[in-house]
KEDREN-689479 format. One record per residue: x, y, z of N, C-alpha, C in turn; residue number from 0. Coordinates in Angstrom, 3 decimals. Layout:
<sites>
SITE      n.x      n.y      n.z     ca.x     ca.y     ca.z      c.x      c.y      c.z   n
SITE        X        Y        Z        X        Y        Z        X        Y        Z NUM
...
</sites>
This chain:
<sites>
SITE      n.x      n.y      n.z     ca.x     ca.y     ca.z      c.x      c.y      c.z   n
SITE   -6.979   43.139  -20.828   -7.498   43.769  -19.605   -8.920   43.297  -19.372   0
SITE   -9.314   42.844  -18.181  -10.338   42.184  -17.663  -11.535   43.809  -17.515   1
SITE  -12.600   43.895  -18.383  -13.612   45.039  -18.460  -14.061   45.270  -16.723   2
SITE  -14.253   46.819  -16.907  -14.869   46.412  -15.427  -16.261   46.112  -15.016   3
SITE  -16.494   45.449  -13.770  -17.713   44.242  -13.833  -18.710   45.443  -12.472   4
SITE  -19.545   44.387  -12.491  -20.906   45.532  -12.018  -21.124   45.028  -10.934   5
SITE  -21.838   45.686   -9.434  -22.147   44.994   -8.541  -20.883   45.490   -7.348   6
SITE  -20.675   44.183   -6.342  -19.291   44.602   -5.747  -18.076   44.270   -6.531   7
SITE  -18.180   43.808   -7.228  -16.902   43.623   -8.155  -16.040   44.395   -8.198   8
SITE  -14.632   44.223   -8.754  -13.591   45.539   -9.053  -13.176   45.125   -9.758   9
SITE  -12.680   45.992  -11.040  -12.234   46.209  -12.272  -10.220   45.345  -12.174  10
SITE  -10.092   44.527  -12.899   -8.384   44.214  -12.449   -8.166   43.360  -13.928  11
SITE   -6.757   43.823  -13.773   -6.321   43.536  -15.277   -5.068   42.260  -14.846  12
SITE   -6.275   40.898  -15.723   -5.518   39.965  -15.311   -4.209   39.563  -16.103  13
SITE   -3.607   38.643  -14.675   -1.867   38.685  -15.766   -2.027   37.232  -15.603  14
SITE   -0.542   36.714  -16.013   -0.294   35.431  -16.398   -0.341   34.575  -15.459  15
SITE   -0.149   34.735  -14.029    0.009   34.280  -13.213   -1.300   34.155  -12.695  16
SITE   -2.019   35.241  -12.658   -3.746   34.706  -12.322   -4.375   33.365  -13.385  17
SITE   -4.212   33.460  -14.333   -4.971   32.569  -14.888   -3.877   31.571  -15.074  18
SITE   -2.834   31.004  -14.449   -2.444   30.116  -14.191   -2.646   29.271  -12.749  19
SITE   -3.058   30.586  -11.697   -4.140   29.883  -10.447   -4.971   29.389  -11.034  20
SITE   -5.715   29.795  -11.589   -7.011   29.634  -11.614   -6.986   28.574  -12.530  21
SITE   -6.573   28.538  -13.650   -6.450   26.968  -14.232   -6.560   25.960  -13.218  22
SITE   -5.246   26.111  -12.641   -5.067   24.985  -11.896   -6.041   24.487  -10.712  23
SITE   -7.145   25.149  -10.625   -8.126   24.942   -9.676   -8.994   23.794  -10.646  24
SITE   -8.595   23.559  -11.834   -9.391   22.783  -12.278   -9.096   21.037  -11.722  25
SITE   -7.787   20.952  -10.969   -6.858   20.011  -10.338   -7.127   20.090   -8.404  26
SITE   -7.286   21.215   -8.363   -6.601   21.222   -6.682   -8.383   21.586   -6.339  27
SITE   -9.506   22.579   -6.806  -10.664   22.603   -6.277  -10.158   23.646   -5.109  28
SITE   -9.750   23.664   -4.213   -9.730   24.316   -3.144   -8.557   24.183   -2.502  29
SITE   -7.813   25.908   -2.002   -6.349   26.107   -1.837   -6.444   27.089   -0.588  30
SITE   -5.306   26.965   -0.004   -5.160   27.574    1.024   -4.198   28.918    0.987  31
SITE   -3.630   29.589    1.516   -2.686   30.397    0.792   -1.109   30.059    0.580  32
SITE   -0.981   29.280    1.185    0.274   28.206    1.039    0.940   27.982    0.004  33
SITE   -0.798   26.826   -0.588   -0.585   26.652   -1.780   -0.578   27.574   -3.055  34
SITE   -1.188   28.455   -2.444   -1.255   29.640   -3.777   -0.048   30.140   -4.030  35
SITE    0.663   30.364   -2.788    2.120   30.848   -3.032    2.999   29.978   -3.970  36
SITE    2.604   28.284   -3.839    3.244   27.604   -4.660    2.793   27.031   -5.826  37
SITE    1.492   27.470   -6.109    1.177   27.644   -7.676    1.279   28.823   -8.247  38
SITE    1.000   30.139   -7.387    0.786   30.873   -8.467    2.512   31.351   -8.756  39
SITE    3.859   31.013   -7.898    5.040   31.329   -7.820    5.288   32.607   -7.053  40
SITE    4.382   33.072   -6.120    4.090   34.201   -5.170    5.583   34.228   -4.188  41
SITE    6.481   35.398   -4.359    7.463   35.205   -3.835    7.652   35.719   -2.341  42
SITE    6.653   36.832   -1.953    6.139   36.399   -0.618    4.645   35.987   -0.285  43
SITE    4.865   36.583    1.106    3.077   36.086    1.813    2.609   37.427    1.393  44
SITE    3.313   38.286    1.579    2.428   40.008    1.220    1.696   39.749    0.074  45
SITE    2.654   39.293   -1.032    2.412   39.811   -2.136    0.774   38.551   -2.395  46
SITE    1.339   37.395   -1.826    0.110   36.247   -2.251   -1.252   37.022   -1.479  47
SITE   -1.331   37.390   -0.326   -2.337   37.905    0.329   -3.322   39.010   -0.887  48
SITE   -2.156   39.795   -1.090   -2.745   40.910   -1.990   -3.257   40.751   -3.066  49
SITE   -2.615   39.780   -3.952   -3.050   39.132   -4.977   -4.163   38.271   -5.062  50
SITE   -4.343   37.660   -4.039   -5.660   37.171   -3.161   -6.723   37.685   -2.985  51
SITE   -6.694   38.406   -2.680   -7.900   39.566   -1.985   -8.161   40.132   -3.129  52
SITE   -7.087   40.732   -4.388   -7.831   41.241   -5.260   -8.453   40.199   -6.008  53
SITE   -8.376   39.393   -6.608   -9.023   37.878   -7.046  -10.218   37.796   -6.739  54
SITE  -10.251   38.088   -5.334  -11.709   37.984   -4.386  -12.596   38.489   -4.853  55
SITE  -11.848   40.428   -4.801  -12.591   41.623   -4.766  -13.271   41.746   -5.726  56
SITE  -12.465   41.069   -7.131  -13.064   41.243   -8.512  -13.746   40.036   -8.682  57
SITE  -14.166   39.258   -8.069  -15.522   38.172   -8.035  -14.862   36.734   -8.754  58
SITE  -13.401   36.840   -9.056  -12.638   35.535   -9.837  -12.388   34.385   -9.111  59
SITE  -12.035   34.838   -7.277  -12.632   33.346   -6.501  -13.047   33.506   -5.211  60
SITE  -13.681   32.948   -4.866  -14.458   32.699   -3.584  -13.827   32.204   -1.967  61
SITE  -13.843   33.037   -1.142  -13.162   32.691    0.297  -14.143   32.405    0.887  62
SITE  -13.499   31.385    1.993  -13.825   30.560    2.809  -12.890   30.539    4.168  63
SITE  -13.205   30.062    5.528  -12.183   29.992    6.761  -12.752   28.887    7.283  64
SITE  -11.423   27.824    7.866  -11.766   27.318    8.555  -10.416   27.585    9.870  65
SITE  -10.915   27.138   10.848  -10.189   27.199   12.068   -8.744   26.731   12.177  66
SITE   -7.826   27.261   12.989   -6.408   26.809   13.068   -5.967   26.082   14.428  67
SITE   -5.135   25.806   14.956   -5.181   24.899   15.734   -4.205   25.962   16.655  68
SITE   -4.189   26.983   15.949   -3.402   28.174   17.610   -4.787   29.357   17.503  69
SITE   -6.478   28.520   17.391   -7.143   29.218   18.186   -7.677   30.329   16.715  70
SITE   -6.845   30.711   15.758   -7.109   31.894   14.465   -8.038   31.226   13.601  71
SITE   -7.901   31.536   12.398   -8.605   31.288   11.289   -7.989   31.043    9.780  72
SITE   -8.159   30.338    9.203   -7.089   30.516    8.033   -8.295   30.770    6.678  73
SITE   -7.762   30.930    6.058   -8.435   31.602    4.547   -7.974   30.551    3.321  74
SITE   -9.548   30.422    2.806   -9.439   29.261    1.483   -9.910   30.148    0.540  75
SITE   -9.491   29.473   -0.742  -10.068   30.157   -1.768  -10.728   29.001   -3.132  76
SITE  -11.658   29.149   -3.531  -11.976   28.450   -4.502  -12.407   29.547   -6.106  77
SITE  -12.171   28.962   -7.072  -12.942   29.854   -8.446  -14.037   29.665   -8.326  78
SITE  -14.856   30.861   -8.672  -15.857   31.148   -8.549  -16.520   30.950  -10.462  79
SITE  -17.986   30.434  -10.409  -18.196   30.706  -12.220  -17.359   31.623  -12.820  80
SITE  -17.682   33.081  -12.531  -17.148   34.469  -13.119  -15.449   34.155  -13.456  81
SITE  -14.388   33.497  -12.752  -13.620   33.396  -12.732  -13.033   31.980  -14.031  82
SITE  -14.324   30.703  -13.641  -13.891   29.373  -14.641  -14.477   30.368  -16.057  83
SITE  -14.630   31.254  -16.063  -15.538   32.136  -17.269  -14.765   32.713  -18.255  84
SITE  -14.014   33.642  -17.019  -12.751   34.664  -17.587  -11.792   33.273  -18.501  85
SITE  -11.634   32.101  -17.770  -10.776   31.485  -18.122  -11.242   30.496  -19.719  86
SITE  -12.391   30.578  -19.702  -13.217   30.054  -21.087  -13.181   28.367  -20.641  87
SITE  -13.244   27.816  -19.353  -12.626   26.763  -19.020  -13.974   26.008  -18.087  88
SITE  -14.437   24.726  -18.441  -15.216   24.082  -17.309  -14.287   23.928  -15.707  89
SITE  -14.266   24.957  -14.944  -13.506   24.717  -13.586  -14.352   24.005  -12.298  90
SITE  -14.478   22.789  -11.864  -15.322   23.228  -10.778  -14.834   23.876   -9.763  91
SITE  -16.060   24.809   -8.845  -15.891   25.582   -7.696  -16.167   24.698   -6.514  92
SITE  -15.908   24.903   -5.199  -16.223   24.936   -4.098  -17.765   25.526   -3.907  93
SITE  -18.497   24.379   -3.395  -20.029   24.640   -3.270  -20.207   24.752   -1.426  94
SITE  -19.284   26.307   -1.558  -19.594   26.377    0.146  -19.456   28.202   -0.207  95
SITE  -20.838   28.927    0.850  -21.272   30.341    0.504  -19.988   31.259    1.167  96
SITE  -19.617   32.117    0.407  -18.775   33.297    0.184  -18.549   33.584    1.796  97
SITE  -17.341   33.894    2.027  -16.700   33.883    3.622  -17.526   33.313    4.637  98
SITE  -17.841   31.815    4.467  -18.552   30.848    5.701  -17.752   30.272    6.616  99
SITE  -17.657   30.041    7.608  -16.851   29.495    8.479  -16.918   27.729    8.086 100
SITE  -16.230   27.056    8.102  -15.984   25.528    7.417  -15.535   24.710    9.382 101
SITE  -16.666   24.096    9.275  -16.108   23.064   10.437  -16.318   21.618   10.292 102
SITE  -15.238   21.222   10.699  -15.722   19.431   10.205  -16.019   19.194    8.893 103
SITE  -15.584   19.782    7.806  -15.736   19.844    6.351  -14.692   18.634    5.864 104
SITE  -15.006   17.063    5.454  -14.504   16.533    5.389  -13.986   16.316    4.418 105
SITE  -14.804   16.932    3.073  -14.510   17.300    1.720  -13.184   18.011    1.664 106
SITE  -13.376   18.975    2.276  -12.073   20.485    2.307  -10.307   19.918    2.925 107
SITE  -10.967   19.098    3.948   -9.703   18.392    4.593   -8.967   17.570    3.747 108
SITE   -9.993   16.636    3.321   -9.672   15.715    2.298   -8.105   16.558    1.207 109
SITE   -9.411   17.900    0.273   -8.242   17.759   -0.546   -7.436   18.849   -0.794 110
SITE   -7.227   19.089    0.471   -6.358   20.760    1.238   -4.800   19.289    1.676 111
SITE   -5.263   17.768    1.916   -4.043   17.053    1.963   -3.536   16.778    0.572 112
SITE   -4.713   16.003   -0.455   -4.306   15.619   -1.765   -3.400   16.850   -2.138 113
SITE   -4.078   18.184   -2.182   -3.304   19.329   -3.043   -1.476   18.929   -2.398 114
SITE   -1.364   18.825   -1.126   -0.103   18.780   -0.587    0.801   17.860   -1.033 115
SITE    0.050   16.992   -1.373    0.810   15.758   -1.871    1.286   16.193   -3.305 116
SITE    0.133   16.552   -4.446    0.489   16.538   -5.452    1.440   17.723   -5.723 117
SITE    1.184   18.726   -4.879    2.167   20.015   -4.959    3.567   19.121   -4.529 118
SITE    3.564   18.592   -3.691    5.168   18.275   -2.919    5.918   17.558   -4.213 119
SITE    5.353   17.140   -5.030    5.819   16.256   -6.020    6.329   16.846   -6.928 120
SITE    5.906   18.293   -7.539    6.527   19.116   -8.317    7.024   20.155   -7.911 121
SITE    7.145   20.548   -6.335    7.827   21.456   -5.789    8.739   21.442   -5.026 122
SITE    8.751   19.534   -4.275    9.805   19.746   -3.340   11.126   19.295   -4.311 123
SITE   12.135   19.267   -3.326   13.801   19.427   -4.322   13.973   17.831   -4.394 124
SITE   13.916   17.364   -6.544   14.303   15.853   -6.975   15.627   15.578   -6.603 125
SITE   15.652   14.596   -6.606   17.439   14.035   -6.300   17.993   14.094   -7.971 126
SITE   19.127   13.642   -7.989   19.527   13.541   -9.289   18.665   12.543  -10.188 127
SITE   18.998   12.648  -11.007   17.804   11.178  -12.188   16.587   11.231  -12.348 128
SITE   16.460   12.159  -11.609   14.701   12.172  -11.254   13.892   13.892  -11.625 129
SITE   12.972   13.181  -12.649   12.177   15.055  -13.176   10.926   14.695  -12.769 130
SITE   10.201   15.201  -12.582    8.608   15.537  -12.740    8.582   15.512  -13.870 131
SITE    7.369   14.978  -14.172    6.430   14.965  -15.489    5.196   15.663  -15.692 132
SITE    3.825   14.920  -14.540    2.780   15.694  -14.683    2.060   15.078  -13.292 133
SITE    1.147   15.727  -13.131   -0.425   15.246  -12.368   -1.380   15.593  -12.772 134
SITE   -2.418   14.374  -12.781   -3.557   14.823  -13.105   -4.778   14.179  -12.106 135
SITE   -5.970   14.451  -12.188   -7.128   13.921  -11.188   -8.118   13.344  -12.123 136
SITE   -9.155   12.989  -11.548  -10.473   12.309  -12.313  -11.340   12.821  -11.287 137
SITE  -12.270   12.581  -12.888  -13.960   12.749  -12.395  -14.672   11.575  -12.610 138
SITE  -14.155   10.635  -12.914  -14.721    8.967  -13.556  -13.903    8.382  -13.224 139
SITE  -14.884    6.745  -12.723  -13.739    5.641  -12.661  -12.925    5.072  -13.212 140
SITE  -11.253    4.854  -13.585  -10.307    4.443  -14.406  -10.900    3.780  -15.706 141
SITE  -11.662    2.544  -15.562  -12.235    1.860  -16.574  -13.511    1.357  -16.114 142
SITE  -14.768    0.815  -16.877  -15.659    0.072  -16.670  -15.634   -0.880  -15.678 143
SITE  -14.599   -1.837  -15.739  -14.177   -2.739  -15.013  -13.771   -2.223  -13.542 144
SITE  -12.421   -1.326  -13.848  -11.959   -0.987  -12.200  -12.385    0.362  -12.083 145
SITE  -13.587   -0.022  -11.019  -14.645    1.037  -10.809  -14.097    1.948   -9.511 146
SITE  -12.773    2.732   -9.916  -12.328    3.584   -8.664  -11.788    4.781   -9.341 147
SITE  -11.919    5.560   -8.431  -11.507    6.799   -8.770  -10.418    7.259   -7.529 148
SITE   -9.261    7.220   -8.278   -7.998    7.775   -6.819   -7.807    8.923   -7.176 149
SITE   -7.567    9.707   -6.323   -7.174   10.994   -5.914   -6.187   11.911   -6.407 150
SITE   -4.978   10.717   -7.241   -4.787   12.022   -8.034   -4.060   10.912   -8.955 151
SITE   -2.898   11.422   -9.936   -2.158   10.635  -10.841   -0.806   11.527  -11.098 152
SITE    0.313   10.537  -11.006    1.470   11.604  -11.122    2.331   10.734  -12.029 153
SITE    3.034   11.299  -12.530    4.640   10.543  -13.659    5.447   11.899  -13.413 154
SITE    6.712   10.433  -13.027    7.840   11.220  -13.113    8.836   10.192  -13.459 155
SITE   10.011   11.039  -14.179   10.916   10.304  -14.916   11.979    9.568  -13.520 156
SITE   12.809    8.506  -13.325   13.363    8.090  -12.673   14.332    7.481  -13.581 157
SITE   15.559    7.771  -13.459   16.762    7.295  -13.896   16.241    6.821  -15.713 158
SITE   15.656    7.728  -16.244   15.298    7.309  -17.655   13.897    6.742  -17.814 159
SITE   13.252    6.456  -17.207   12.558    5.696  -17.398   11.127    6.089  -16.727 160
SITE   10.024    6.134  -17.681    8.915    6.569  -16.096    7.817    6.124  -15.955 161
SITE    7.808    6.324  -14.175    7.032    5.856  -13.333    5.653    6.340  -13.339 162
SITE    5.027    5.599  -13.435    2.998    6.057  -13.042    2.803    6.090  -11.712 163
SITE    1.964    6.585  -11.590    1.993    6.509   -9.302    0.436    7.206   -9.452 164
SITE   -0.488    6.206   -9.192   -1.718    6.868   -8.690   -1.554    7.477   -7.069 165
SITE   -2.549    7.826   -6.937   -2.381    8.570   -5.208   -3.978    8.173   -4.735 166
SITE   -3.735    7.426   -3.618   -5.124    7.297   -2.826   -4.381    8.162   -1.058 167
SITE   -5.252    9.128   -0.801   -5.035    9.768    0.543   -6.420    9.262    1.595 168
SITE   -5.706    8.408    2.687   -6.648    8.237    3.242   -6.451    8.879    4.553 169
SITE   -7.741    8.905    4.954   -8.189    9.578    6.380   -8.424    8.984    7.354 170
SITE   -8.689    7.897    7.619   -9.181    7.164    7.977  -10.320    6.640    8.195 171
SITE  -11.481    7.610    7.040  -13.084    7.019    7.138  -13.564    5.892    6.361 172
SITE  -12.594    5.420    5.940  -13.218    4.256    5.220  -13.252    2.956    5.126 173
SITE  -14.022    2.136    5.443  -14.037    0.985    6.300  -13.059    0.206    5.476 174
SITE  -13.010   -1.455    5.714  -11.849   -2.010    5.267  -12.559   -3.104    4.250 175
SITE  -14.085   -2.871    3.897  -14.644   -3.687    3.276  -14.502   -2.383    1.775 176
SITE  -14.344   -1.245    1.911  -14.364   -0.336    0.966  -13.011   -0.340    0.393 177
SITE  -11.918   -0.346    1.436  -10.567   -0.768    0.676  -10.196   -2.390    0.160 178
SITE  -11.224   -2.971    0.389  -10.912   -4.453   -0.144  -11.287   -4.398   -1.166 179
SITE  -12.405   -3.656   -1.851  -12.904   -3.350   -3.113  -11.969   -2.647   -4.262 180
SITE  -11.136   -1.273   -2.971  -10.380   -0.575   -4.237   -8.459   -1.392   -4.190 181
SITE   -8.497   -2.598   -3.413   -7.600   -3.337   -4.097   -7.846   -3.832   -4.910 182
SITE   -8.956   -4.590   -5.122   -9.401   -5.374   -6.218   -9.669   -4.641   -7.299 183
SITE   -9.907   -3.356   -7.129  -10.097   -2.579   -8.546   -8.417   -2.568   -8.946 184
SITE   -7.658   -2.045   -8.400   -6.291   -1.865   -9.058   -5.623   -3.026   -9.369 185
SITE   -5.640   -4.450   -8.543   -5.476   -5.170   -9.152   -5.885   -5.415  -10.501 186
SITE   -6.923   -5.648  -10.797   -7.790   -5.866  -12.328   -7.132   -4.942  -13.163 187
SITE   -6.887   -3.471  -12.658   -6.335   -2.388  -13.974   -5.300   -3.128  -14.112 188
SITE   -4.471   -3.486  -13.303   -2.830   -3.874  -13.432   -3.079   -4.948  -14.456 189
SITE   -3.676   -6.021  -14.043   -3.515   -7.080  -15.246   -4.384   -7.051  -16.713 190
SITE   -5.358   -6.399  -16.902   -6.424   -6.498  -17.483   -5.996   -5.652  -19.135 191
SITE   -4.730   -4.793  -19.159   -4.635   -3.964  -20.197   -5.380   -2.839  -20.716 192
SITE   -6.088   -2.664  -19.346   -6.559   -1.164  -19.262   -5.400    0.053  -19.123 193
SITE   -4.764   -0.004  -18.118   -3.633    1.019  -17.923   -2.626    0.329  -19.390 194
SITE   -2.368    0.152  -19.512   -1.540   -0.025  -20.796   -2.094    0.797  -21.830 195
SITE   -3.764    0.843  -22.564   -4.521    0.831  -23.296   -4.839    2.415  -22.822 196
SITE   -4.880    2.691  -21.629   -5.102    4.495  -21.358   -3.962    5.210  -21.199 197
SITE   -2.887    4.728  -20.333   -1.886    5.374  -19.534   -0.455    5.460  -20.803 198
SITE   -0.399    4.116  -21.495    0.733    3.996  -22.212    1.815    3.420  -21.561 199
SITE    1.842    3.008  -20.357    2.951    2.788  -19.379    2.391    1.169  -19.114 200
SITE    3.318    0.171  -18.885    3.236   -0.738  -18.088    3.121   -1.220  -17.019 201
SITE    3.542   -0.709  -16.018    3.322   -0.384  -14.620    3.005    0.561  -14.364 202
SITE    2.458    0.594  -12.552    2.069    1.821  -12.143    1.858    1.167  -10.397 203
SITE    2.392    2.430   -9.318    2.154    1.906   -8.637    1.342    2.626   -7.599 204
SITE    0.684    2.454   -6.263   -0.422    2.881   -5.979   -0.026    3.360   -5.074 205
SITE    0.244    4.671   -4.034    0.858    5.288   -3.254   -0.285    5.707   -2.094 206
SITE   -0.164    5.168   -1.013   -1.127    5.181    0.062   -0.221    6.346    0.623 207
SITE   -1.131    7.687    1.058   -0.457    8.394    1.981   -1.727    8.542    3.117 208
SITE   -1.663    7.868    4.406   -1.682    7.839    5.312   -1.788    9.493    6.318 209
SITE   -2.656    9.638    7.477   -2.126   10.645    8.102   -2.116   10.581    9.664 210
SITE   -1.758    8.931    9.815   -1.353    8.625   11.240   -0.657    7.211   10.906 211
SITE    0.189    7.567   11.453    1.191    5.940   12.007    0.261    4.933   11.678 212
SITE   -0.590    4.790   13.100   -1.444    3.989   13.281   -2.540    3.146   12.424 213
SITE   -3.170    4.169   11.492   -3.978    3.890   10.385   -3.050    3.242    9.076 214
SITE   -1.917    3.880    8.966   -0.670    3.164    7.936   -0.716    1.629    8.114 215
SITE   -0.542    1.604    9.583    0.012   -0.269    9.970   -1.299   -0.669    9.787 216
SITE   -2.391   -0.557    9.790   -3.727   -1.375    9.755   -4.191   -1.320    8.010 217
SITE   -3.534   -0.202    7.614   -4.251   -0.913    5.923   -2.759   -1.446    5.223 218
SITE   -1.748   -1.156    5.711   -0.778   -2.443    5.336   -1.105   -3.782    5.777 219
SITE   -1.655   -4.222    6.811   -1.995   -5.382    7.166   -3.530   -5.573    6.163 220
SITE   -4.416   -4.422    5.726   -5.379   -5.219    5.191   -4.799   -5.380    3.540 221
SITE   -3.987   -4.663    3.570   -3.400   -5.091    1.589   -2.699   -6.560    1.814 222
SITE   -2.152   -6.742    2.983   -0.639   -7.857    2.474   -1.661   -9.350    2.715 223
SITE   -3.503   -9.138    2.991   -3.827  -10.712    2.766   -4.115  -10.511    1.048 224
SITE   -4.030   -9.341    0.551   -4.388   -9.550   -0.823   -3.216   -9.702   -1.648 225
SITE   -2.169   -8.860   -1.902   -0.845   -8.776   -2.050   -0.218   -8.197   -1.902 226
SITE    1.235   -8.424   -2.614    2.457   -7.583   -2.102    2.798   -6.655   -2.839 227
SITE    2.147   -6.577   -3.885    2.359   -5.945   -5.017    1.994   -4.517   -5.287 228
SITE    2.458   -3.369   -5.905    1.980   -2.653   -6.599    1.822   -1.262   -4.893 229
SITE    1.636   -1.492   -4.440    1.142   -0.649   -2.997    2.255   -0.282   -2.235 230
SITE    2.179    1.183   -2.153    3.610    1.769   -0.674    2.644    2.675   -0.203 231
SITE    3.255    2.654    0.893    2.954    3.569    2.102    3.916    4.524    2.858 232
SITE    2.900    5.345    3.245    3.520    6.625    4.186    2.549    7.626    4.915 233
SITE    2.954    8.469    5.299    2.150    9.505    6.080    2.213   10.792    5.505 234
SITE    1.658   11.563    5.759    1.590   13.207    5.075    2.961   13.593    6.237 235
SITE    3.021   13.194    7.644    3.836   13.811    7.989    5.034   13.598    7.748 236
SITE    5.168   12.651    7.568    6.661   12.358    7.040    7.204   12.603    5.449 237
SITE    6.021   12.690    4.322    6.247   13.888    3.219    6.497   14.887    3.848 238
SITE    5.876   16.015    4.439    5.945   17.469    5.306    7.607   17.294    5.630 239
SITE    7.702   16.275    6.632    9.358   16.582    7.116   10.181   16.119    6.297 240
SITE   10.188   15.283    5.446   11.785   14.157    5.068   11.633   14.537    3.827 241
SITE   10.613   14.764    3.278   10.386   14.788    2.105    9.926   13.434    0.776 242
SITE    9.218   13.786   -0.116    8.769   12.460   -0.411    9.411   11.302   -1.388 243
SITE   10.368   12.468   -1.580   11.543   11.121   -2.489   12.507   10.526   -1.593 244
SITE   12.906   10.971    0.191   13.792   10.004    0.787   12.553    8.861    1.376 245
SITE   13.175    7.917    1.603   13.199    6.434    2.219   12.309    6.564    3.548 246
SITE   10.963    7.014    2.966    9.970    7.024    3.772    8.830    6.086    3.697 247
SITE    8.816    5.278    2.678    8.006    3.970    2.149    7.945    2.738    2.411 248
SITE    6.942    2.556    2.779    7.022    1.086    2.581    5.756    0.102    2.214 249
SITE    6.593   -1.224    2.306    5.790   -2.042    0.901    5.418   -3.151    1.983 250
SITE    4.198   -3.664    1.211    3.289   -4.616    2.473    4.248   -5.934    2.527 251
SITE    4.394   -7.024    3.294    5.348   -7.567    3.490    6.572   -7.456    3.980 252
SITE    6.988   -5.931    4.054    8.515   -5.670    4.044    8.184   -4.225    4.875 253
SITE    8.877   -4.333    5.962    9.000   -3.194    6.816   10.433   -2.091    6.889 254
SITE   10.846   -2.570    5.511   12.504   -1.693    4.997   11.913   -0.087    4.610 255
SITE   12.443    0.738    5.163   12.093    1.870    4.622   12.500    2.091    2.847 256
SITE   12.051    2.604    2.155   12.508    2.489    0.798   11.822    3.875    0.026 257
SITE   13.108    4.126   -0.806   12.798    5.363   -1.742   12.221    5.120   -2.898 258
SITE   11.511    6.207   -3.421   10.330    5.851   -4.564   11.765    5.839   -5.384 259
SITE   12.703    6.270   -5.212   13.851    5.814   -6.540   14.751    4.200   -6.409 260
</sites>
């Protein structure tokens, strides 16, 4: 039972499922209630709301709103110290002040998509042959050499055998002299026996998710003067609808739709 705390705080006796949010903020940083429903296993919206708010109330994480696009407001939540505390755990928080309105927060956008991605991967429904394994993120660049840091890291088993899949989510702010750099970084991991030497895996491949058509076809055209290799593409919206294991991919050179299986 969590003692009771001083100030506005409220006294709440945490269960298994709280400090399995809250872990996982050490991955996602900042969640919406969506996602909370699908980390913390919240079987409705009542119950996630409530469970929410008390989290809040007792100072374990920190809300935030940014605007919705029918005009409302939606509600974020990040761990707060008191909360990476309870958990005995280095968590970082969200460095934005206790119920602020968030506009144009490019940080928050950013990885309110990554979380979607990496959630869809262990939540939406595998085909046969195919398990989840893990995800993980960084705070440092892969190696000395390939000086990048992508957005997230996932393995999952495929017909026996498994796959590495970094995740770069782009937005479209980043010029094409910045993605010529982080090809050349993944190239170098690929050959160099770094990912072998960290990962344990031999391959790995680099999963561009996109969040317009438009921006998709222009950094497929800036990968395919470098190569053909190693790089697929897609959009967040077409994870959202089709889901991300059907034949929503594709590979520079080749305009075949294709499944990560």
């Amino acid at each position: 039972m969590m003692p009771s705390t001083n100030g506005n705080r409220t006294a709440l006796v945490i269960q298994e499922r709280d400090r399995k949010l809250l872990h996982e903020f050490s991955v996602f940083r900042v969640i919406d209630r969506e996602q909370a429903k699908l980390i913390g296993g919240f079987g409705s919206t009542t119950r996630a709301n409530a469970r929410l708010l008390a989290l809040t109330r007792a100072g374990l994480l920190k809300r935030a709103f940014v605007g919705t696009t029918a005009g409302g407001r939606k509600a974020l939540y990040s761990v707060t110290p008191h909360g990476a505390a309870v958990l005995g755990e280095s968590v970082r928080g969200l460095n934005r002040p206790a119920d602020s309105i968030l506009v144009g927060d490019l940080f928050v956008e950013h990885q309110l998509a990554v979380n979607a991605v990496l959630l869809a991967f262990r939540h939406q429904k595998t085909p046969g042959g195919v398990r989840f394994i893990r995800f993980s993120v960084f705070a440092a660049p892969l190696s000395p050499d390939a000086r990048i840091i992508p957005d997230g890291y996932v393995e999952a088993e495929i017909a026996g055998k498994v796959r590495s899949m970094f995740l770069e989510l782009d937005r479209g702010t980043e010029s094409s002299d910045i993605w010529n750099r982080k090809i050349d970084a993944y190239l170098k991991f690929a050959v160099s026996g770094d990912f072998l030497a960290n990962f344990h895996q031999s391959q790995f491949r680099v999963l561009v998710v996109c969040i317009t058509e438009r921006r998709k076809e222009s950094l497929i055209r800036t990968v395919q003067k470098r190569t053909d290799k190693i790089f697929w593409f897609t959009t967040l919206t077409a994870i959202n609808h089709h889901g991300l294991w059907n034949a929503i991919w594709v590979r520079p050179n080749d305009n075949q739709l294709r499944s990560l299986i």
